[in-house]
C-alpha positions as CSV (number, residue, x, y, z in Angstrom):
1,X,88.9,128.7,83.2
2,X,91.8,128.5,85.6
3,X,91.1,125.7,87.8
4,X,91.5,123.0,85.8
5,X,95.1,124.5,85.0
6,X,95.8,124.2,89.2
7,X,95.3,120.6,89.1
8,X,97.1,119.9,85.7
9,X,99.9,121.4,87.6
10,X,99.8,119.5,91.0
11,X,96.7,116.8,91.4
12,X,95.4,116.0,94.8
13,X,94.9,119.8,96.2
14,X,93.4,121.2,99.0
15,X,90.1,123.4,97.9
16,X,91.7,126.0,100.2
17,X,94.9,125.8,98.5
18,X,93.1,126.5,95.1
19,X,91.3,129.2,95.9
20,X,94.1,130.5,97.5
21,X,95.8,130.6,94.2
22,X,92.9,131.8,91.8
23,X,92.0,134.2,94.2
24,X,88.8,133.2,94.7
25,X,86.3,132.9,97.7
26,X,84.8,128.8,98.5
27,X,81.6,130.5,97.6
28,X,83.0,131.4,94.3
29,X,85.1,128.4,93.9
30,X,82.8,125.0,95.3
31,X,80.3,125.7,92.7
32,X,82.7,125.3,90.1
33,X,84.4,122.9,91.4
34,X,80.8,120.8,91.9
35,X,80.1,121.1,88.3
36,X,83.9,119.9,87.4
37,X,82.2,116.7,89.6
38,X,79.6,116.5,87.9
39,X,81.5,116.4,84.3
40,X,83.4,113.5,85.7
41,X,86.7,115.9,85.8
42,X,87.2,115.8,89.5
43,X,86.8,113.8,92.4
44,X,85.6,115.7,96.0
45,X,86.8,113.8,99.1
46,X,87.0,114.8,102.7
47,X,91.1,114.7,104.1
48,X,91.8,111.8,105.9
49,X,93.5,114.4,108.9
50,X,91.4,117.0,108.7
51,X,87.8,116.2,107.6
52,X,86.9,120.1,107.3
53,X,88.9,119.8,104.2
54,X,88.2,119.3,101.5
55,X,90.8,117.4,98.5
56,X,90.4,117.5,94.9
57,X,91.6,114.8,92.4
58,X,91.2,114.5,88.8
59,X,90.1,111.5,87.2
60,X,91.4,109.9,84.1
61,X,88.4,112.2,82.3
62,X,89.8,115.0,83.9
63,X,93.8,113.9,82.8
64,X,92.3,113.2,79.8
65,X,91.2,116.8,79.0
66,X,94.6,117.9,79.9
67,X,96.1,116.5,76.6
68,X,93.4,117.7,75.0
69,X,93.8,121.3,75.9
70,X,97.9,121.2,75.7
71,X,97.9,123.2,72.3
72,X,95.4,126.2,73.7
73,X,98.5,128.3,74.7
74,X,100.1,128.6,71.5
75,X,96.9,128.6,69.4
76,X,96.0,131.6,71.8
77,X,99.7,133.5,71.3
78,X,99.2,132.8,67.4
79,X,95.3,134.2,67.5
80,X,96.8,137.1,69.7
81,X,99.2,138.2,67.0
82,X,102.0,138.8,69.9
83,X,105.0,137.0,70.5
84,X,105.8,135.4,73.4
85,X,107.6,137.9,74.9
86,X,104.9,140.6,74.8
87,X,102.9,138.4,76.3
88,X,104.7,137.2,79.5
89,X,105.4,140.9,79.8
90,X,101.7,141.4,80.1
91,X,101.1,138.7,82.1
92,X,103.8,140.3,84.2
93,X,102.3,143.4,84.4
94,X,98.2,141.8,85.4
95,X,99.9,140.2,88.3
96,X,101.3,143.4,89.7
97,X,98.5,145.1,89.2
98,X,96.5,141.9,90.7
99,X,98.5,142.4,94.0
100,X,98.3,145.6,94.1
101,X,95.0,145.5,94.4
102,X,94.9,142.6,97.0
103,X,96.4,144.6,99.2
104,X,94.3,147.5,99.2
105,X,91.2,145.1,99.8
C-alpha cells in the first residue's frame, strides 16, 4: 500500500499528482483513495482554482498512522534477511525495469 506513503511524504496532493507517481489509473486510484475516506485517513476536496481537481489531505487519523507504521521499513529489511544495501540495489533495479516497461506501453 503505497499511497499512504505519497502523502506522508508531501500532504495536500493533487489525485493526479498521485497517481502520477504510483503509476496508477484514477479508475485504479479513486477507489482507494474513497475507502482511505472512509477510514477517516484522508480528506477529498475539490481545488479552489481548478474544481476538476481533485486535493487530498490527511487527517490527524491519517498522521496518526504514520507514526504508527515508521518502524515497517526496518522490521521488513530484518524479516527479509538482506541488508540495506541489497535492498536499495533491488529497488534500483524494479524501477528500471518499471520504466522500461512504461515506455513500451
Amino acid at each position: 500500500m503505497q499511497h499512504p506513503l505519497v502523502l506522508w511524504q508531501q500532504d495536500d496532493v493533487l489525485v493526479k499528482d498521485i497517481g502520477e507517481l504510483l503509476f496508477l489509473d484514477s479508475g485504479t486510484l479513486t477507489p482507494l483513495l474513497k475507502r482511505m475516506e472512509a477510514s477517516e485517513l484522508v480528506q477529498r476536496t475539490r481545488d479552489a482554482q481548478d474544481e476538476r481537481q481533485v486535493r487530498i489531505t490527511l487527517t490527524s487519523k491519517g498522521r496518526e498512522l504514520k507514526q504508527a507504521a515508521k518502524n515497517i521499513p526496518a522490521d521488513v529489511m530484518c524479516a527479509s534477511g538482506q541488508d540495506a544495501e541489497v535492498l536499495m540495489q533491488l529497488r534500483t533495479q524494479l524501477t528500471q525495469i518499471r520504466d522500461d516497461l512504461s515506455k513500451h506501453s
